[in-house]
C-alpha positions in Angstrom: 3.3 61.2 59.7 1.8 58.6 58.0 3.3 55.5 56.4 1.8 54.1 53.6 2.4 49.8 54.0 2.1 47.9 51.2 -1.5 46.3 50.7 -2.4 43.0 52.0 -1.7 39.9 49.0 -5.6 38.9 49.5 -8.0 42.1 48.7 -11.2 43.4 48.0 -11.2 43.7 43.9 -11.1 47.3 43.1 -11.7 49.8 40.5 -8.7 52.2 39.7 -10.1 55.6 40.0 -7.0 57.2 37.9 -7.5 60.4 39.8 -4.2 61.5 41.3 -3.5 60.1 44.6 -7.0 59.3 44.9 -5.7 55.4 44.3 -2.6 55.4 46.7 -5.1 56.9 49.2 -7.4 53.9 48.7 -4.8 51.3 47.7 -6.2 50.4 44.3 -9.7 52.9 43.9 -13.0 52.3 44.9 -14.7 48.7 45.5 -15.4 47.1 42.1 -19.0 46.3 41.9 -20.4 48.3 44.6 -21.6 51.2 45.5 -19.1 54.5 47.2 -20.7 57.5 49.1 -18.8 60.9 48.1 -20.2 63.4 50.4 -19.5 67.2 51.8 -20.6 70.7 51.3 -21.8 72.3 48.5 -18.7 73.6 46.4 -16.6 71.1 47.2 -16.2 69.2 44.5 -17.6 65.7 44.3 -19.5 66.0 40.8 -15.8 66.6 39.9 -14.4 63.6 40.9 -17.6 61.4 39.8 -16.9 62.8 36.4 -13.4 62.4 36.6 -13.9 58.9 37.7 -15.8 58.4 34.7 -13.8 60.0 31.6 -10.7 58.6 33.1 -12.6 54.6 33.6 -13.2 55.4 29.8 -10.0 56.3 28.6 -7.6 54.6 30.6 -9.0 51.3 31.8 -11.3 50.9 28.8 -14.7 50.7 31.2 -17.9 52.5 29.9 -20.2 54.9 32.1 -23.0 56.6 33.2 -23.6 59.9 34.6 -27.1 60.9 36.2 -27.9 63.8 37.1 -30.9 65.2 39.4 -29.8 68.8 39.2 -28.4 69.4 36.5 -29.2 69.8 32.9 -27.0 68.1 30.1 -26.1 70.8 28.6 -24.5 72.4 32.0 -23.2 69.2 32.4 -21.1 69.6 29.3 -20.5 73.3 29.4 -19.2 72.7 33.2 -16.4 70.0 32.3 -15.6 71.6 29.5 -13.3 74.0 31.1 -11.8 71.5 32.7 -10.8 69.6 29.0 -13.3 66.9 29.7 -15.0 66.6 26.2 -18.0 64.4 27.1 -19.7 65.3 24.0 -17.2 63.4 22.5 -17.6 60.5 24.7 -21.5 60.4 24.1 -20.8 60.2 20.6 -18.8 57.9 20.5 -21.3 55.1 22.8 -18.8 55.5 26.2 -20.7 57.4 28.0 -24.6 57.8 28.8 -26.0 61.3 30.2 -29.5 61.2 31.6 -31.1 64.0 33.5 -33.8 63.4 35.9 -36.6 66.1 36.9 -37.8 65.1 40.2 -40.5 67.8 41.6 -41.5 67.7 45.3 -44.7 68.8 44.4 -46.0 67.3 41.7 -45.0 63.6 43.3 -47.8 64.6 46.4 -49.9 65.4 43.5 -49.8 62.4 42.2 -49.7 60.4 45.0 -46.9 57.5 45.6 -43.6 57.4 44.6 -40.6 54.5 44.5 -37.7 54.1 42.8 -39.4 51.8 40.2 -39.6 53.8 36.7 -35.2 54.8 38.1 -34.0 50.8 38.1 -35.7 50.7 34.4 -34.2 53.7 33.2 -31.1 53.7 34.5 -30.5 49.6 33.7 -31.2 51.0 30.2 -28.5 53.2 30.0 -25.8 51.2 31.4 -27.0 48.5 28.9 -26.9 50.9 26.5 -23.1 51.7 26.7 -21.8 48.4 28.2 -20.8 50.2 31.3 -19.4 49.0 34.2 -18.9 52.2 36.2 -22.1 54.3 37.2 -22.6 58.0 38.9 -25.6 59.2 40.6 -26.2 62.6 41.4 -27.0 64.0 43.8 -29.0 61.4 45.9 -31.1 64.4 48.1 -33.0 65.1 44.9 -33.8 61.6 44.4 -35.2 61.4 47.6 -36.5 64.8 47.6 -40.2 63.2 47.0 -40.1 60.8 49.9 -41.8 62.4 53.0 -42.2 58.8 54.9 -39.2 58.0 56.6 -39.5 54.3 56.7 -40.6 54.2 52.8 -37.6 56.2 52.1 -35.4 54.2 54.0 -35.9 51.0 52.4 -36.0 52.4 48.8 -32.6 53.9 49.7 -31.2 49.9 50.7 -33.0 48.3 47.0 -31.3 50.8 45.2 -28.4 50.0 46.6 -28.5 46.4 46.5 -30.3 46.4 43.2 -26.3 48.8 41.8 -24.6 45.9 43.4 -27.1 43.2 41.6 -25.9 44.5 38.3 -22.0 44.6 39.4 -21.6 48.3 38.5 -18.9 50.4 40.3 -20.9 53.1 41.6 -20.4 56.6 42.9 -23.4 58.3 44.5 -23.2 61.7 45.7 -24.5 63.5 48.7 -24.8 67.0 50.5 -23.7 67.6 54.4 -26.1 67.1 56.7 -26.8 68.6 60.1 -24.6 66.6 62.5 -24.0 63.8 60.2 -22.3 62.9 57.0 -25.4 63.3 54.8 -29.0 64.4 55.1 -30.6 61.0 55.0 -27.8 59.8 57.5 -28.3 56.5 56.2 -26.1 56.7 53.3 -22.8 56.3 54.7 -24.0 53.2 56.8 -25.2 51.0 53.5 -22.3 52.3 51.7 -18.9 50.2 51.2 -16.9 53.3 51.0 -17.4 56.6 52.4 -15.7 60.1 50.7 -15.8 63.0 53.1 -14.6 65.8 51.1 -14.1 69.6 52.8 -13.9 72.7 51.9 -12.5 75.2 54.3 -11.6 79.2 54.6 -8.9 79.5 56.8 -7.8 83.1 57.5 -9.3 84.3 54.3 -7.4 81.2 52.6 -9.4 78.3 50.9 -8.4 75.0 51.3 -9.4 71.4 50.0 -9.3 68.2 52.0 -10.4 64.7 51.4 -11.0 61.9 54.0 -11.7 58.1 54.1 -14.4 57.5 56.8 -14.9 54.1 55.8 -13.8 51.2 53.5 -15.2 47.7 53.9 -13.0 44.8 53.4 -9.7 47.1 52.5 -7.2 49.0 54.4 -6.6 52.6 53.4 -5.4 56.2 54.5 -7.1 57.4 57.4 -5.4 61.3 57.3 -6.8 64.0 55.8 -5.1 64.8 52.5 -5.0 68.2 50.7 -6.2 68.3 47.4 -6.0 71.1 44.2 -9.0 71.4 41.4 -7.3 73.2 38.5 -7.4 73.0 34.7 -5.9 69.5 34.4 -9.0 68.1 37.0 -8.4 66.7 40.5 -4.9 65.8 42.5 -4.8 64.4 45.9 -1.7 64.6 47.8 -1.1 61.6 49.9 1.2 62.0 53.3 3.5 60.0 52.7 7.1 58.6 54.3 9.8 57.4 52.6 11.2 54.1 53.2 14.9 55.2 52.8 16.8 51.8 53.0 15.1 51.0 49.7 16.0 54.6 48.4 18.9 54.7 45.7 20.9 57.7 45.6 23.3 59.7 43.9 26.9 59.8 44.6 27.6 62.6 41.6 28.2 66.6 42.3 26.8 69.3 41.1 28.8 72.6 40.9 27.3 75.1 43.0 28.4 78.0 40.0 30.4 79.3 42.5 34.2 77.8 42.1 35.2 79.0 45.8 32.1 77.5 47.8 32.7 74.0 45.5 35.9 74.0 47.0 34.5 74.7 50.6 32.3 71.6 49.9 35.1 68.7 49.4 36.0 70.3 46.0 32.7 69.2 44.4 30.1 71.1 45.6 26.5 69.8 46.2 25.6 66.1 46.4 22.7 65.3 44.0 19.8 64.6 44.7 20.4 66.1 48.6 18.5 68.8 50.3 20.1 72.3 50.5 19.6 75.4 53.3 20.6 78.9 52.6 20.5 80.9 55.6 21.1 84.6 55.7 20.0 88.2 56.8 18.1 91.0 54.2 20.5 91.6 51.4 23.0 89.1 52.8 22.5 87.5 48.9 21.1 84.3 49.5 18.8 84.9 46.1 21.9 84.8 44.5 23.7 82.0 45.4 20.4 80.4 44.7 20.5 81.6 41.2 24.7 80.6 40.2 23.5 77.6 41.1 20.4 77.4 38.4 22.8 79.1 35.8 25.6 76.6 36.7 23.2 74.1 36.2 21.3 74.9 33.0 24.5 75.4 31.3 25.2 71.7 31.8 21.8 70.8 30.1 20.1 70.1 33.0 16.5 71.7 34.1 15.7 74.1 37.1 12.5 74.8 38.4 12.8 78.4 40.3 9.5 79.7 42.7 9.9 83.2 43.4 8.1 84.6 46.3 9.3 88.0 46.6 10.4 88.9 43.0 8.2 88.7 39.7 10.1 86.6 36.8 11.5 90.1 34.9 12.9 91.2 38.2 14.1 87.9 39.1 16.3 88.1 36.0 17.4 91.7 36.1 18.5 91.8 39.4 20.5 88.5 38.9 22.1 90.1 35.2 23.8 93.1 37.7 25.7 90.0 39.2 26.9 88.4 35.6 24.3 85.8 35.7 22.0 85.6 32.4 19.3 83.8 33.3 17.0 85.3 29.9 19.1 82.5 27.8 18.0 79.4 30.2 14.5 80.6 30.4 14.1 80.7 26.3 15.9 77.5 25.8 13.5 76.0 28.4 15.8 74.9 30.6 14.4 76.9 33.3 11.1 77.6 34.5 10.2 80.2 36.8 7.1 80.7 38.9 6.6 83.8 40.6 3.8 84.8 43.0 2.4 86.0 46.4 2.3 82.9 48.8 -1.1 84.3 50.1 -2.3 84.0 46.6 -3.1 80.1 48.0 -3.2 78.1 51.1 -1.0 75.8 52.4 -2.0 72.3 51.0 -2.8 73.5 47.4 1.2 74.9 47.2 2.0 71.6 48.1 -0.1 70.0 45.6 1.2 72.6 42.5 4.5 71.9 44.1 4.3 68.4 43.0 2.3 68.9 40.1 4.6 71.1 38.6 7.4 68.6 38.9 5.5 66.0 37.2 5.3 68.2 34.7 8.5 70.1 34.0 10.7 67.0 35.4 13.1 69.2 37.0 16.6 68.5 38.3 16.9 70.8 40.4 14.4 73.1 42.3 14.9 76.5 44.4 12.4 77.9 46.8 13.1 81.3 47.7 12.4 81.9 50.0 10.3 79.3 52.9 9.9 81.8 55.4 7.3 83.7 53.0 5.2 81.6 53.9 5.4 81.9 57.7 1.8 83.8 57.7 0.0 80.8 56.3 -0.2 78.4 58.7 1.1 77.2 62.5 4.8 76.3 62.4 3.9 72.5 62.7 2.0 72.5 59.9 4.5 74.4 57.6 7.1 72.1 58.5 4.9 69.0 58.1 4.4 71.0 54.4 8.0 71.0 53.9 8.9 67.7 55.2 6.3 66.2 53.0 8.3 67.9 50.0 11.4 66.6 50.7 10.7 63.4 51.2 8.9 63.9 47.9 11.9 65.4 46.2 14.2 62.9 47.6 12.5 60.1 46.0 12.4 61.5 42.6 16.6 62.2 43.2 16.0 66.3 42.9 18.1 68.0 44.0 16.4 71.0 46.4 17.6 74.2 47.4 15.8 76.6 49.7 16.7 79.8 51.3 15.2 81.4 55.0 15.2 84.3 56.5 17.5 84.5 59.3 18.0 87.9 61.5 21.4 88.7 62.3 22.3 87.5 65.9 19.4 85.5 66.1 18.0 82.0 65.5 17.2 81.1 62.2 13.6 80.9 61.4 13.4 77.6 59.9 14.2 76.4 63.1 10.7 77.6 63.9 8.9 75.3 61.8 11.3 72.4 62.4 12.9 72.1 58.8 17.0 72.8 59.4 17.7 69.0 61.0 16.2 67.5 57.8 18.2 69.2 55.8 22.0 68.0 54.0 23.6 71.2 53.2 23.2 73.9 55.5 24.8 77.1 54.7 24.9 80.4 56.4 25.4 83.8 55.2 26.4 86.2 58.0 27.0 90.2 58.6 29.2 92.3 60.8 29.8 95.7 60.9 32.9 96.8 61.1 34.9 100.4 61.1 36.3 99.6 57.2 32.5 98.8 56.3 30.1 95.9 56.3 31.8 92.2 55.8 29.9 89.6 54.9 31.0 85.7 55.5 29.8 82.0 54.2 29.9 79.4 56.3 29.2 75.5 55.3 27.6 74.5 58.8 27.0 71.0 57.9 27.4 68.9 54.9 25.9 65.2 55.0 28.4 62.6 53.0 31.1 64.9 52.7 34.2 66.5 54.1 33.7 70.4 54.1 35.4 73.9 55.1 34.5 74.6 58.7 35.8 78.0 58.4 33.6 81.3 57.9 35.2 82.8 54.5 34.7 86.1 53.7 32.2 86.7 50.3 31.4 90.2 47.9 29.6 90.8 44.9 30.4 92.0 41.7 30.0 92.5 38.2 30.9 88.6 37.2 29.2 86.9 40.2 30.2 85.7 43.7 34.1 86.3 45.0 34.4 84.1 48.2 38.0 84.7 49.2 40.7 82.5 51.7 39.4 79.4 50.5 42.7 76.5 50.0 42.1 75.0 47.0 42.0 71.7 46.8 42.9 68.8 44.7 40.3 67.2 43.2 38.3 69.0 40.1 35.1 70.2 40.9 32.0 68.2 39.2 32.7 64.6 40.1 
């Protein structure tokens, strides 16, 4: 796993990109004043982030820019971020950002005969002069060059265009398709470049994923992993791997009541230690959906906010199957203290849960989260990678003190599953729901395994079900109230 170090004092000065993660990636954006090579595959988005680079240097860091375009036409260009709430007709108006279009035609440059970059430096010194801009995007360079068919001549108009960007001390994002064995078609690109994007789009048993690499970076450190990364509606989010430094990690040292008064009292009287990771193990139907839930309903009626994701049951279900146990979840949904999302996990691949995972957080600022349950998403992946998923969440949640519950799929009289994908040992709170049969019927028994930072019940107690919730009965009470 990687470990992000905090940068060195003395550093290459750099432009904040704004882009999600892109910056904690790169510690601090791209090299201020020169130019950065964003390159990969058709489809995989780095117009996006050029644009995104662009709107967000205007709005949040007050820098001007300009956006030219070799394939497409201006109004694509505005059409196409327009669905992603990027209103650059608005920014044109305003003077903060130039458009330009280029034609460039193969054949009618051998028509006319020779062809440099001469008539480009005038008109694109004119736009950024015309804005004030200090942040540039070219794109794409392949139909720039698309005229040149001498090698040499191409070569060193490629170098003065880049040392005539740096000349003018714009920041600088070119763009550039895949080429054949090499990071771009010219393959000199990524060598005159101070900072090289390899971005990657994959299909991975019929699942597409995102991933973004930094090849290079003169002059700064930065994160040399692959990172998953999510185009939706909001625009771009990289997801860094990061580890936690835990000695400079404050925690929690309140309770939260589990909504089941027996299993509080199982666990030192309190019940779950904010802010700590939570494992509820059990068998089909052993009801580990349902402690799940007394726990949301415990904790929205205390004001606080859960964030639920449903993998097996859609949101109506979810709440009727929860009502034949006493719980009503309808109230905390329409108050908003909960939020529910419900889908297949095949419906996306591995890295782009992660990233809504955490962008869904930012968003709802949840104190609590359930995941119900893991194991769904067994099919997606090799059990390293799952567990490097899910270890990368945790550490996640544990720095923003949330308090995570999850449940797995265990089969009776065999090893738990998360044990594949190497999840139990990081959890706190590991609780198992097990079956017998017997000759008076089916009992089923809770057990608190383990319980980081706390004494607990070592003792299986036996649990039912019924019309007001979870009976756990056997269980000594004990002396101090529940909810400290």
């Amino acid at each position: 796993m990687e470990i992000f170090l905090a940068p060195p004092t003395k550093q290459l000065e750099k432009s904040p990109t704004g882009i999600n993660g892109l910056d904690q990636i790169t510690f601090g954006g791209f090299p201020k004043g020169r130019p950065t090579l964003i390159c990969g595959n058709a489809g995989c988005g780095k117009t996006l982030i050029a644009m995104e680079f662009l709107v967000r240097g205007i709005n949040e860091f007050d820098e001007s820019g300009v956006f030219m375009s070799f394939e497409e036409r201006i109004p694509d260009l505005e059409k196409n971020f327009s669905s992603l709430g990027y209103n650059i007709s608005e920014l044109v108006a305003k003077k903060r950002l130039a458009l330009n279009y280029v034609h460039i035609e193969r054949n009618e440059i051998e028509e006319t005969g020779e062809y440099d970059l001469d008539g480009l430096f005038v008109r694109l010194g004119h736009a950024i002069d015309s804005v004030g801009a200090k942040r540039v995007v070219l794109d794409t360079i392949e139909s720039l060059f698309s005229g040149f068919s001498n090698t040499a001549l191409l070569r060193g108009e490629l170098r003065r265009l880049f040392q005539w960007l740096k000349d003018k001390g714009v920041t600088t994002i070119i763009t550039g398709e895949k080429g054949e064995g090499r990071l771009t078609r010219q393959g000199l690109e990524e060598y005159v470049s101070d900072c090289v994007i390899f971005l990657d789009h994959r299909i991975v048993n019929q699942v597409s994923t995102r991933r973004l690499s930094v090849i290079k970076y003169r002059g700064s450190a930065h994160g040399t992993n692959e990172y998953p990364f999510l185009i939706d509606e909001s625009g771009v989010s990289i997801l860094p791997i990061t580890s936690l430094d835990f000695a400079d990690h404050e925690i929690s040292r309140a309770h939260l009541s589990t909504g089941v008064v027996a299993l509080d009292q199982m666990l030192d009287g309190h019940g779950y230690l904010e802010g700590t990771t939570i494992m509820i193990a059990g068998g089909v139907g052993s009801g580990k959906t349902s402690f799940g839930a007394h726990f949301v309903d415990s904790v929205c009626k205390t004001g606080k906010r859960a964030l639920v994701f449903s993998y097996e049951e859609s949101i109506p279900q979810y709440v009727r199957n929860m009502s034949s146990i006493g719980l009503d979840l309808r109230q905390h949904l329409d108050s908003g203290k909960l939020k529910v999302y419900a889908a297949r996990p095949t419906l996306q691949g591995l890295e782009a849960h992660l990233v809504r995972f955490h962008r869904m957080v930012e968003k709802f600022s949840p104190d609590v989260i359930i995941i119900d349950p893991i194991t769904s998403f067994v099919d997606l992946g090799a059990p390293m990678e799952i567990g490097l998923m899910f270890t990368r969440l945790i550490d996640y949640l544990k720095l923003k003190n949330i308090t995570f519950v999850f449940t797995v799929l265990s089969r009776d009289g065999e090893a738990i599953e998360a044990e594949t994908i190497g999840v139990s040992s990081l959890v706190d709170t590991l609780i198992t729901l097990n079956r017998t049969q017997q000759a008076g019927g089916l009992r089923r028994e809770v057990c608190v395994f383990k319980s980081r930072g706390m004494d607990h019940d070592l003792e299986p107690r036996q649990y039912a079900f019924s019309s007001k919730g979870i009976v756990i009965t056997g269980v000594p009470m004990r002396k101090e109230p529940v909810g400290v």
